[in-house]
N, CA, C and O atoms as a GROMACS GRO file, in nm:
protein
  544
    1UNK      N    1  21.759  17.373  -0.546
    1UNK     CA    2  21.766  17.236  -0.582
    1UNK      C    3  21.771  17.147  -0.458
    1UNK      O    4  21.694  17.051  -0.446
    2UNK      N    5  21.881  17.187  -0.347
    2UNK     CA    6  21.848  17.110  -0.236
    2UNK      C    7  21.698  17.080  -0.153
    2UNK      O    8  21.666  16.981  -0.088
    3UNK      N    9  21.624  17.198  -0.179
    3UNK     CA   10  21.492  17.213  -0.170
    3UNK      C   11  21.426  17.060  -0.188
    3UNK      O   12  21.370  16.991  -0.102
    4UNK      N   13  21.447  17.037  -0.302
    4UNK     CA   14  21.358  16.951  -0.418
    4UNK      C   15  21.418  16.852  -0.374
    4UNK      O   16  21.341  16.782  -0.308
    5UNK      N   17  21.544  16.804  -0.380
    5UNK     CA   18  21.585  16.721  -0.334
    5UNK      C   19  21.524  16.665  -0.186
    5UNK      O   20  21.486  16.550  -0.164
    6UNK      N   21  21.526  16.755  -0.112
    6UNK     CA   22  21.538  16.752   0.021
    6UNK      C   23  21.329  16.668   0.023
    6UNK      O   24  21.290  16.564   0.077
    7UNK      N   25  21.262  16.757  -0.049
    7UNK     CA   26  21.089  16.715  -0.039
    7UNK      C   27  21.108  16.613  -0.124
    7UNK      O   28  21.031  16.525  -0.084
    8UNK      N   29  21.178  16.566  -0.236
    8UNK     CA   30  21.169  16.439  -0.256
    8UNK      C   31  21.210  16.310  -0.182
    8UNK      O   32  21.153  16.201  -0.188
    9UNK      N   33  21.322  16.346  -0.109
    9UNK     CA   34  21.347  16.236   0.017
    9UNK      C   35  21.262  16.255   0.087
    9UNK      O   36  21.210  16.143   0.084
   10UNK      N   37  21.185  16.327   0.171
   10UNK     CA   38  21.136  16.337   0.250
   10UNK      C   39  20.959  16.237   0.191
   10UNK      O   40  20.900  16.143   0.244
   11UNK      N   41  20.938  16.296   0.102
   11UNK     CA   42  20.792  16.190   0.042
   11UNK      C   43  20.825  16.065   0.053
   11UNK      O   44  20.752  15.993   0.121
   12UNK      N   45  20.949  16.007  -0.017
   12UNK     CA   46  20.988  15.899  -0.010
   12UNK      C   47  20.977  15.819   0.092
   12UNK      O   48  20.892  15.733   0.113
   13UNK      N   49  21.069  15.851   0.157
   13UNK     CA   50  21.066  15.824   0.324
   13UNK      C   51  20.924  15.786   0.390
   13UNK      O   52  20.900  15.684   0.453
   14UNK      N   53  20.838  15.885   0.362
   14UNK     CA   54  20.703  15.866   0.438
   14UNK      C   55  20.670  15.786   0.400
   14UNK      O   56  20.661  15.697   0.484
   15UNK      N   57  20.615  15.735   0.219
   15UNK     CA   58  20.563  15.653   0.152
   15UNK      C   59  20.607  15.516   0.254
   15UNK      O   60  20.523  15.452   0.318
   16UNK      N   61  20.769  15.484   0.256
   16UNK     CA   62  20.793  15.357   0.345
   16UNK      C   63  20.754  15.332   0.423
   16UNK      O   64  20.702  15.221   0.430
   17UNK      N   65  20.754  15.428   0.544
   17UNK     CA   66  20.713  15.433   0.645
   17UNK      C   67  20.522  15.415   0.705
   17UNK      O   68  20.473  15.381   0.812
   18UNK      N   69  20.468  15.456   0.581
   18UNK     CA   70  20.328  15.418   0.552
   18UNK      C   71  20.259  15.287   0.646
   18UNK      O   72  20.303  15.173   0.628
   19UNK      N   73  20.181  15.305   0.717
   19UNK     CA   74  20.109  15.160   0.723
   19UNK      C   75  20.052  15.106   0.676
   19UNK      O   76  19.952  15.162   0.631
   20UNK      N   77  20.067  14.956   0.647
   20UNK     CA   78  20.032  14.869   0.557
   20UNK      C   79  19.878  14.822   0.610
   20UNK      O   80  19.867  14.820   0.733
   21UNK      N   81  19.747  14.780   0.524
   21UNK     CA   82  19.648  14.795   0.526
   21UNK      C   83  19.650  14.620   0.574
   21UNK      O   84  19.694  14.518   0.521
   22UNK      N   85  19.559  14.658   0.732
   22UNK     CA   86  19.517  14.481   0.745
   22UNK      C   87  19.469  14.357   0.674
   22UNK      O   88  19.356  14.355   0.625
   23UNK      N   89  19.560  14.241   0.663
   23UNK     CA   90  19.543  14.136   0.562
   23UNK      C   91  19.401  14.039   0.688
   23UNK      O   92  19.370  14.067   0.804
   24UNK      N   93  19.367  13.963   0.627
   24UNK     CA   94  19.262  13.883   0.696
   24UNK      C   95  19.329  13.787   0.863
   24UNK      O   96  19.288  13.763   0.977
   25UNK      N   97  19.501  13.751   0.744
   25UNK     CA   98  19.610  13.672   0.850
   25UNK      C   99  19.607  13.692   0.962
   25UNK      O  100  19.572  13.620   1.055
   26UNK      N  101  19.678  13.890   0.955
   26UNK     CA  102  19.725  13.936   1.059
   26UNK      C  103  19.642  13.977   1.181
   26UNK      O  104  19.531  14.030   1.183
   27UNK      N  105  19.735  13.933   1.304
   27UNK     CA  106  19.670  13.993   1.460
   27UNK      C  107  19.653  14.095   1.460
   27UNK      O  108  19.718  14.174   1.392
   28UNK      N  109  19.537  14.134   1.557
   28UNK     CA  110  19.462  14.242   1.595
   28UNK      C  111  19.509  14.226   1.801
   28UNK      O  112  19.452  14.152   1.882
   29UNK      N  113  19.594  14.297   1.822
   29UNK     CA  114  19.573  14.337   1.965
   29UNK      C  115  19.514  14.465   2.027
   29UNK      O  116  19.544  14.581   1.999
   30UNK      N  117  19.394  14.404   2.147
   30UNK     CA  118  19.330  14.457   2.233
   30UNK      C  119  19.301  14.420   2.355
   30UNK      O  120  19.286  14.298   2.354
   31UNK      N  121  19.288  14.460   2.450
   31UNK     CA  122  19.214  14.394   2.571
   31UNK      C  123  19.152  14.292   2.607
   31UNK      O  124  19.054  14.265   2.538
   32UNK      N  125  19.174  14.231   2.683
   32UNK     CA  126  19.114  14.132   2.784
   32UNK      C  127  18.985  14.141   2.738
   32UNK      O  128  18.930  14.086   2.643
   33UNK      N  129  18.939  14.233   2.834
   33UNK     CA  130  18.782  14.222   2.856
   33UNK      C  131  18.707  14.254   2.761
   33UNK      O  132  18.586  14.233   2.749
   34UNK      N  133  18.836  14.348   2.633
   34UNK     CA  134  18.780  14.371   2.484
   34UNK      C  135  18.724  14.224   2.447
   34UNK      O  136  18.612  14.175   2.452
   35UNK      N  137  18.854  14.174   2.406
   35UNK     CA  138  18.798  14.086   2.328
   35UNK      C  139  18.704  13.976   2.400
   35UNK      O  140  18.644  13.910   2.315
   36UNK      N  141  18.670  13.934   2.547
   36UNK     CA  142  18.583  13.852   2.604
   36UNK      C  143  18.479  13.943   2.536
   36UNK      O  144  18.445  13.877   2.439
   37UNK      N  145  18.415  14.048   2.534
   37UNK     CA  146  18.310  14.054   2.490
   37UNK      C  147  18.261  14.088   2.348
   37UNK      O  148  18.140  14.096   2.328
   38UNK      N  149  18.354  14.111   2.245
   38UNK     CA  150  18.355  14.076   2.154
   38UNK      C  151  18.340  13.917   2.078
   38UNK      O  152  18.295  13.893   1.966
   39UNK      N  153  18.387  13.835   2.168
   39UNK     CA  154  18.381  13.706   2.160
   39UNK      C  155  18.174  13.656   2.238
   39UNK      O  156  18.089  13.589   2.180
   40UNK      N  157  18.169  13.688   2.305
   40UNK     CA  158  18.045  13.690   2.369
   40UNK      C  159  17.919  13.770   2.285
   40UNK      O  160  17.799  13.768   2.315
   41UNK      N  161  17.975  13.831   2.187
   41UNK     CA  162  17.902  13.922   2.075
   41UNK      C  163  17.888  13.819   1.957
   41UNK      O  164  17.785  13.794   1.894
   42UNK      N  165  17.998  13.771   1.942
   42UNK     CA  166  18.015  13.664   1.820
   42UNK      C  167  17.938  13.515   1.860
   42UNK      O  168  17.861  13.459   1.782
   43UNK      N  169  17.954  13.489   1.924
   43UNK     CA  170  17.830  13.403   2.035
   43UNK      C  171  17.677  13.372   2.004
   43UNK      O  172  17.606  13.288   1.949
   44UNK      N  173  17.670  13.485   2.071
   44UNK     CA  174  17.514  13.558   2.094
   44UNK      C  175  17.473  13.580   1.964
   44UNK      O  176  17.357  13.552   1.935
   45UNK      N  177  17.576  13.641   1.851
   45UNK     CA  178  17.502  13.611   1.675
   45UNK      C  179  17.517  13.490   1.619
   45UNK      O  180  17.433  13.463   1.534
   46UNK      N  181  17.611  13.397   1.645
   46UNK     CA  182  17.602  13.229   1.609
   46UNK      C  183  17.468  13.216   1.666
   46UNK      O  184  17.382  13.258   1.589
   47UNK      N  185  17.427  13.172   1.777
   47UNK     CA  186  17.334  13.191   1.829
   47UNK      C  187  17.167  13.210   1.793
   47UNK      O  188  17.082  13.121   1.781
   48UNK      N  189  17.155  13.335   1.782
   48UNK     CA  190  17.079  13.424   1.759
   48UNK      C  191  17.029  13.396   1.603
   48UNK      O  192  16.909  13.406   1.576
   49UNK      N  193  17.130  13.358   1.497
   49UNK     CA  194  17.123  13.361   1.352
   49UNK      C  195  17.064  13.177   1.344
   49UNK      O  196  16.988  13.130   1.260
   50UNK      N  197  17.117  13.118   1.440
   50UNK     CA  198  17.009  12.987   1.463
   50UNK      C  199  16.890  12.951   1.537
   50UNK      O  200  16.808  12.860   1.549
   51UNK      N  201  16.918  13.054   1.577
   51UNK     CA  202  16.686  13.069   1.632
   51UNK      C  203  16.670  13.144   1.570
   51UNK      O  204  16.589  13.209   1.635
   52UNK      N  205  16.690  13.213   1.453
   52UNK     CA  206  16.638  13.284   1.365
   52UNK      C  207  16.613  13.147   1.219
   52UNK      O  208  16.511  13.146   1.150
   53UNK      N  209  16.709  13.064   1.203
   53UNK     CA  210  16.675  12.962   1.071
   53UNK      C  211  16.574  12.889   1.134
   53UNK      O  212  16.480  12.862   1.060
   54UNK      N  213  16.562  12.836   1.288
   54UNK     CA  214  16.522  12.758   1.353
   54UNK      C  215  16.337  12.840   1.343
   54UNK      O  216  16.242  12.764   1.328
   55UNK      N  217  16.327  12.905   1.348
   55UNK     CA  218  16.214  12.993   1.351
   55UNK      C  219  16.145  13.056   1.207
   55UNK      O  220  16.033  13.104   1.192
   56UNK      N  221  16.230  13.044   1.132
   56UNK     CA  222  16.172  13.052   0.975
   56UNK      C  223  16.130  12.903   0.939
   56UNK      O  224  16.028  12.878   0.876
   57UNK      N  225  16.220  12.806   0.985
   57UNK     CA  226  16.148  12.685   0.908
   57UNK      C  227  16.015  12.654   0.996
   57UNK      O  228  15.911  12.620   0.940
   58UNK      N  229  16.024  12.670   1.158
   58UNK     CA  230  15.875  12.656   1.210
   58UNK      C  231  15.765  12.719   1.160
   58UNK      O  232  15.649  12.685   1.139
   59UNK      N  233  15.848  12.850   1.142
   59UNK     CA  234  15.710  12.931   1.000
   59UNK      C  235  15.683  12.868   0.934
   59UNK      O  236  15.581  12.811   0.975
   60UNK      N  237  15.717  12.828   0.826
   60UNK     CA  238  15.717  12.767   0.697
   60UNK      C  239  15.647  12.631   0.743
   60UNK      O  240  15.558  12.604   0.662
   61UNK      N  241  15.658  12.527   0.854
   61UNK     CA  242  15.591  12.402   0.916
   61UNK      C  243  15.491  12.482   0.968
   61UNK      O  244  15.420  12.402   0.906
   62UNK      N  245  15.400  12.572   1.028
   62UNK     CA  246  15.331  12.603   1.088
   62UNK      C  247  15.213  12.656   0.952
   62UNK      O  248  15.090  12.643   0.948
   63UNK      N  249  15.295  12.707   0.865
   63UNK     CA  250  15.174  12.744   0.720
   63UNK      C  251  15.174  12.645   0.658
   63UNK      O  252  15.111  12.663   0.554
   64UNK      N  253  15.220  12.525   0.667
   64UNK     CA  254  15.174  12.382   0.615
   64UNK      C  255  15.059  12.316   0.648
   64UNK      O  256  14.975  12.255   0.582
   65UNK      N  257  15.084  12.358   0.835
   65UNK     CA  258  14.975  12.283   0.903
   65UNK      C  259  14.861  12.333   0.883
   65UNK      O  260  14.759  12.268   0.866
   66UNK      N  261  14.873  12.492   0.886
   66UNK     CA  262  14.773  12.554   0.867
   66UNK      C  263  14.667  12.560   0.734
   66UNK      O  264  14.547  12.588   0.743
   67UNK      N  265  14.728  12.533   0.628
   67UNK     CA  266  14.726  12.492   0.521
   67UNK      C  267  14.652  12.336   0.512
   67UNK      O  268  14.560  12.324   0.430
   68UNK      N  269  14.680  12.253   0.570
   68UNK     CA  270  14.632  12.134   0.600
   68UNK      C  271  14.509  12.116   0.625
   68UNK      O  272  14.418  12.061   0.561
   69UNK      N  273  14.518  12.212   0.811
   69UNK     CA  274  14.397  12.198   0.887
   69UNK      C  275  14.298  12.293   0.809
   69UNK      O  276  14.178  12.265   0.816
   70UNK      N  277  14.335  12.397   0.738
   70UNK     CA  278  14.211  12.426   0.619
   70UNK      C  279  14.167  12.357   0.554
   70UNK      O  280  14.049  12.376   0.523
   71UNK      N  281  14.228  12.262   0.508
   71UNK     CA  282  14.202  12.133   0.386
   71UNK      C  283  14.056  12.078   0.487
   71UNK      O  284  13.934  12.085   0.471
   72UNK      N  285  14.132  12.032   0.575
   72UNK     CA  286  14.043  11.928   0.709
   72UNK      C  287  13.940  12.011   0.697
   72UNK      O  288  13.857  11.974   0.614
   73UNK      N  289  13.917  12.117   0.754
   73UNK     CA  290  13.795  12.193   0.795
   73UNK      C  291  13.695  12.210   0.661
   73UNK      O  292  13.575  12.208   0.690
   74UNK      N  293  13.721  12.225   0.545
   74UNK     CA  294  13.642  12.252   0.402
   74UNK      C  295  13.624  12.088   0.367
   74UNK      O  296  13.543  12.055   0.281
   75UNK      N  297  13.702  11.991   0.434
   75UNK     CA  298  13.618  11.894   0.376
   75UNK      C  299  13.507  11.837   0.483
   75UNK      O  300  13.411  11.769   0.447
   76UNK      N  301  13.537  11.878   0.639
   76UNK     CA  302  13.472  11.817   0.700
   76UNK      C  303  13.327  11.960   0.680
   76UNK      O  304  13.210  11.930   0.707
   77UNK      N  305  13.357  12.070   0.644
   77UNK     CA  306  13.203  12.134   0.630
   77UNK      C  307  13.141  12.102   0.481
   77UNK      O  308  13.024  12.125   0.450
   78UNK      N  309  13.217  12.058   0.415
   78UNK     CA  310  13.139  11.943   0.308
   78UNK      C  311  13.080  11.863   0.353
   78UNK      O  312  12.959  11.874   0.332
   79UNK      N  313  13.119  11.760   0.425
   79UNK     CA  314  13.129  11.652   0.451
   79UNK      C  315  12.971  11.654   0.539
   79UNK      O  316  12.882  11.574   0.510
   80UNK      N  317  12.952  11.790   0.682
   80UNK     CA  318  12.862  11.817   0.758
   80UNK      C  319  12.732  11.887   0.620
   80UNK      O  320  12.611  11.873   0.630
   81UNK      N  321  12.792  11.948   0.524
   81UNK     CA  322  12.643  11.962   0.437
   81UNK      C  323  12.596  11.877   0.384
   81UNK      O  324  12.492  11.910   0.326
   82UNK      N  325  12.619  11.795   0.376
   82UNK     CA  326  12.600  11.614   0.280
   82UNK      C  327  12.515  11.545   0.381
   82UNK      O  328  12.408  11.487   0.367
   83UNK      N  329  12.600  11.569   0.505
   83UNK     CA  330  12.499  11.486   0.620
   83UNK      C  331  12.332  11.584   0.641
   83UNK      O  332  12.218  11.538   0.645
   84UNK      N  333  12.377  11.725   0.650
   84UNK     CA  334  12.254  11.826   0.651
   84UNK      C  335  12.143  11.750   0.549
   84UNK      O  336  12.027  11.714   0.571
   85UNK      N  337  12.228  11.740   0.425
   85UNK     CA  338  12.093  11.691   0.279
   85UNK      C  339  12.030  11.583   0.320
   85UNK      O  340  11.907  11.571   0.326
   86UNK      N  341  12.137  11.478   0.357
   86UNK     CA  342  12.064  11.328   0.417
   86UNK      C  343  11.964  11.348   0.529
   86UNK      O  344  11.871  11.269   0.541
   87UNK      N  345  11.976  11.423   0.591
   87UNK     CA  346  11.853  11.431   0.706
   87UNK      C  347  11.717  11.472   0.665
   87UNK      O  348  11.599  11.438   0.679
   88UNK      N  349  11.817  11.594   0.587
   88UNK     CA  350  11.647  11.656   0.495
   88UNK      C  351  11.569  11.582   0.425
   88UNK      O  352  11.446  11.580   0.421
   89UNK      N  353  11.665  11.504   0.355
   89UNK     CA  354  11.573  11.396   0.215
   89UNK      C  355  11.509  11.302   0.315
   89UNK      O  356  11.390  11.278   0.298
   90UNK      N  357  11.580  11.240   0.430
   90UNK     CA  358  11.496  11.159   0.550
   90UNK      C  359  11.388  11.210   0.550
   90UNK      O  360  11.290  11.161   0.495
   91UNK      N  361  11.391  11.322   0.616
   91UNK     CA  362  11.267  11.378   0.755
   91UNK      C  363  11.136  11.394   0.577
   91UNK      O  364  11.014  11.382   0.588
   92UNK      N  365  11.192  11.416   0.472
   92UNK     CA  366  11.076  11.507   0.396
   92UNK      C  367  11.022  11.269   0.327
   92UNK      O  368  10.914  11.228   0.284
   93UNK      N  369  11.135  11.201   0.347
   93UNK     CA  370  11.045  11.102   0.309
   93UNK      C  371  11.007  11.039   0.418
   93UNK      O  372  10.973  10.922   0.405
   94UNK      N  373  11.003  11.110   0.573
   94UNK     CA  374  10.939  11.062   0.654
   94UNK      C  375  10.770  11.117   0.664
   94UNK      O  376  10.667  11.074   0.716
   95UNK      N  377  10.800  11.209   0.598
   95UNK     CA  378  10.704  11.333   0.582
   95UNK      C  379  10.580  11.220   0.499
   95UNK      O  380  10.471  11.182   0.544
   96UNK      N  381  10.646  11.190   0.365
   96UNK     CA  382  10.557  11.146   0.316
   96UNK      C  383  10.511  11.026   0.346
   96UNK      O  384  10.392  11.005   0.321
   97UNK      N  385  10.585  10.926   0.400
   97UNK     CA  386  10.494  10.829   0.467
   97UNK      C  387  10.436  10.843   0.562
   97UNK      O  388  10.362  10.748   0.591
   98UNK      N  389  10.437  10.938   0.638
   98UNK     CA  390  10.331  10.989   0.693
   98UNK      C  391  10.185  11.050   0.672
   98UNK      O  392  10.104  11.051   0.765
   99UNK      N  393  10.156  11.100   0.546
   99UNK     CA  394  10.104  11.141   0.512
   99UNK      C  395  10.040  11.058   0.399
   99UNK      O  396   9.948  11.113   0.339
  100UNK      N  397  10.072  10.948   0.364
  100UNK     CA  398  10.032  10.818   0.265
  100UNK      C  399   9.950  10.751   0.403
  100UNK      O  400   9.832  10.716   0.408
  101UNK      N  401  10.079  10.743   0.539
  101UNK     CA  402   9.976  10.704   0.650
  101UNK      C  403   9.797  10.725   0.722
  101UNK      O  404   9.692  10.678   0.766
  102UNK      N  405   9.882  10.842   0.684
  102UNK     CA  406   9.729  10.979   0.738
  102UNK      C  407   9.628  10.884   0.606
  102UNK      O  408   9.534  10.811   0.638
  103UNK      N  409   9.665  10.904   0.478
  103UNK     CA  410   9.544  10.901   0.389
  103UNK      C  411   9.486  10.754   0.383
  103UNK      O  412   9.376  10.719   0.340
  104UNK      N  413   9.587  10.678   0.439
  104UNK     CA  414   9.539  10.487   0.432
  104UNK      C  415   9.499  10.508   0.596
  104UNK      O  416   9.467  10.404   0.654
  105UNK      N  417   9.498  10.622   0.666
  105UNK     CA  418   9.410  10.557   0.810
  105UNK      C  419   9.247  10.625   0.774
  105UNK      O  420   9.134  10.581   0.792
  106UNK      N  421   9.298  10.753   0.714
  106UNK     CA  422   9.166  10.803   0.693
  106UNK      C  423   9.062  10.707   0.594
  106UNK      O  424   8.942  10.699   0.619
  107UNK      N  425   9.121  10.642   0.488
  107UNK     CA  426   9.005  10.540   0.402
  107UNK      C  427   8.984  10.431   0.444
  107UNK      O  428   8.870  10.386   0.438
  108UNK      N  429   9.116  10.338   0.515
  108UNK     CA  430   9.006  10.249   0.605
  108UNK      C  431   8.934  10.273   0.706
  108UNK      O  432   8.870  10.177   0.749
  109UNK      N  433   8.917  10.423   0.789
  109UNK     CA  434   8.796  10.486   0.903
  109UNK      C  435   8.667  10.447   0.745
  109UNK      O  436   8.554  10.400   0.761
  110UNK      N  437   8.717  10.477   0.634
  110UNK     CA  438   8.572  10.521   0.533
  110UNK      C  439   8.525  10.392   0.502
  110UNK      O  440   8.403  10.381   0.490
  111UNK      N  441   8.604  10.276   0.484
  111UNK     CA  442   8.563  10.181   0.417
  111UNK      C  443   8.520  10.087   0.560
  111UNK      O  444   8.433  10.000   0.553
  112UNK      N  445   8.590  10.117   0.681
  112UNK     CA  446   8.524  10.002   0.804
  112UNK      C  447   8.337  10.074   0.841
  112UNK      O  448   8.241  10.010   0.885
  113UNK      N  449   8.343  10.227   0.801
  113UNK     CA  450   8.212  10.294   0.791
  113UNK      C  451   8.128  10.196   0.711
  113UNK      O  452   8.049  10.122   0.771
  114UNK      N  453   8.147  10.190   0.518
  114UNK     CA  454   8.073  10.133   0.459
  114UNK      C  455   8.023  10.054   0.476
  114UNK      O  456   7.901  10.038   0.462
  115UNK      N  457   8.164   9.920   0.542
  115UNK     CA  458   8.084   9.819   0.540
  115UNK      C  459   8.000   9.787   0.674
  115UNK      O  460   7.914   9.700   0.686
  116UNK      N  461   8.040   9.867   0.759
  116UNK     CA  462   7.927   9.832   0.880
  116UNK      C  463   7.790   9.923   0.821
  116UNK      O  464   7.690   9.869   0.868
  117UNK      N  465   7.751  10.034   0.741
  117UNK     CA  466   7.664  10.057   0.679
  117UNK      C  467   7.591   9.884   0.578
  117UNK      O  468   7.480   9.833   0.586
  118UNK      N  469   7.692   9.849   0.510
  118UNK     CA  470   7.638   9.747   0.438
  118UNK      C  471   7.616   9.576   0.500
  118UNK      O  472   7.556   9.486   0.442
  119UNK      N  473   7.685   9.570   0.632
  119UNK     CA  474   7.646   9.491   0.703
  119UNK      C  475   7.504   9.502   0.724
  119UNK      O  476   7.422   9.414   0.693
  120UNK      N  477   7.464   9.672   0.806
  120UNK     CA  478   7.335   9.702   0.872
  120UNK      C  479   7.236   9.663   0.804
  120UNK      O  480   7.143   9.600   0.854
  121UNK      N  481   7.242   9.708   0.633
  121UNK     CA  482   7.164   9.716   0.534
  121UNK      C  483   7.097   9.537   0.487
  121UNK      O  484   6.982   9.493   0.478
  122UNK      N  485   7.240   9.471   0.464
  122UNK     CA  486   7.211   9.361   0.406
  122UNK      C  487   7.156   9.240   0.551
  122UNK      O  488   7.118   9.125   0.528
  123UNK      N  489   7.164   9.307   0.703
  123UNK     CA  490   7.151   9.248   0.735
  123UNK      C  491   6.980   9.271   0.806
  123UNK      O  492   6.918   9.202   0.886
  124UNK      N  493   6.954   9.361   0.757
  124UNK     CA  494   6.742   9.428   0.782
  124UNK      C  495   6.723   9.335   0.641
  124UNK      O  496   6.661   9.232   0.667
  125UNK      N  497   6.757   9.345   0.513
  125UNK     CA  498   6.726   9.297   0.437
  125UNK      C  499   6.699   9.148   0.454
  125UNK      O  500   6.591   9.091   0.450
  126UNK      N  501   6.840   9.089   0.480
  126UNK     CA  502   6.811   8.929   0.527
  126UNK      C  503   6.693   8.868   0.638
  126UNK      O  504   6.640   8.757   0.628
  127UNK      N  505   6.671   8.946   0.722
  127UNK     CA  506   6.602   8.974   0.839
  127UNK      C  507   6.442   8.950   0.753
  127UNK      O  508   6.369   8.851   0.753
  128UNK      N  509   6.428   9.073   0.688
  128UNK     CA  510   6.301   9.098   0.604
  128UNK      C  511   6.267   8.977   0.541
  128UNK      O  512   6.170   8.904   0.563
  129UNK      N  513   6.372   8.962   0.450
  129UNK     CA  514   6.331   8.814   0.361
  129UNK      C  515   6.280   8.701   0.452
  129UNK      O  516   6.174   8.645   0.425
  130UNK      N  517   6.399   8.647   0.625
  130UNK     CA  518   6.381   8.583   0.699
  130UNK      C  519   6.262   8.560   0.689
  130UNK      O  520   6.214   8.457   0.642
  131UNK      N  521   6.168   8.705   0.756
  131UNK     CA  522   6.069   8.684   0.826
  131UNK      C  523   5.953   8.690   0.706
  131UNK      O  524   5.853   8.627   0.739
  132UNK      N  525   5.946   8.742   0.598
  132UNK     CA  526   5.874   8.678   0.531
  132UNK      C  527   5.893   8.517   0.482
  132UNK      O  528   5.807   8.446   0.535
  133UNK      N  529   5.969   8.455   0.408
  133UNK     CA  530   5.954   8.345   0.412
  133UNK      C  531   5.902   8.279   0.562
  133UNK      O  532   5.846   8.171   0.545
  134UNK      N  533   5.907   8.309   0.658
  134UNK     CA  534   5.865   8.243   0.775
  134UNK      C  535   5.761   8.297   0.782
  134UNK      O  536   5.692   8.203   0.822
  135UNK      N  537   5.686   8.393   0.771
  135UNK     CA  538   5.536   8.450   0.800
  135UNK      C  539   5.453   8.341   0.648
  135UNK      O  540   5.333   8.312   0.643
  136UNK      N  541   5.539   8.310   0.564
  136UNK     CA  542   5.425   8.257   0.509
  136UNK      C  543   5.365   8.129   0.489
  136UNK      O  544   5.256   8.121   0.432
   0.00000   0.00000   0.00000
């Protein structure tokens, strides 16, 4: 029985003696140069965790722009095929007044022909008549 006795005090005892599990409150002692660089750790992740937000939102501003300057570029190669059509529809109705040109230079060459043909003609004729009425 003293036995029992004796291992039941003895559990007891320890249980008290137990260390109690760190609350958030309580101090932590260590070293000097511990904690300077533990503190210099805590730092460097303040830090570090703000060029990291600082660098997600430039992401996020940088696929805006990018996003943008796509916009820009699909309207300005719209914008350059529209001008492409306008040149074409130009040059093809330059085309054709040119070629209305060509056909009004080629018929007055035909018609300044005729009538110097019908000058020549009407003017042997007049000639003829002339000189008969005067021969007679």
């Amino acid at each position: 029985m003293k036995k029992i006795l004796f291992i039941t005090s003895l559990v007891l005892s320890s249980l008290s003696f137990a260390q109690k599990p760190m609350s958030v409150a309580e101090e932590i002692c260590m070293p000097a140069d511990v904690a300077k660089k533990v503190m210099m750790d805590l730092s460097r992740l303040d830090s570090t965790t703000a060029v990291l937000q600082l660098e997600k939102s430039e992401n996020q501003e940088l696929k805006r722009k990018i996003v943008l300057q796509n916009n820009i570029i699909v309207a300005l190669e719209q914008k350059n095929d529209m001008s492409q059509q306008i040149i074409n529809k130009t040059n093809e109705k330059f085309q054709i007044v040119d070629n209305i040109n060509k056909d009004l230079t080629t018929e007055v060459k035909r018609l300044k022909r005729k009538n110097t043909i019908i000058e020549i003609v009407s003017g042997v004729l007049i000639s003829g008549l002339t000189y008969g009425l005067l021969t007679k």
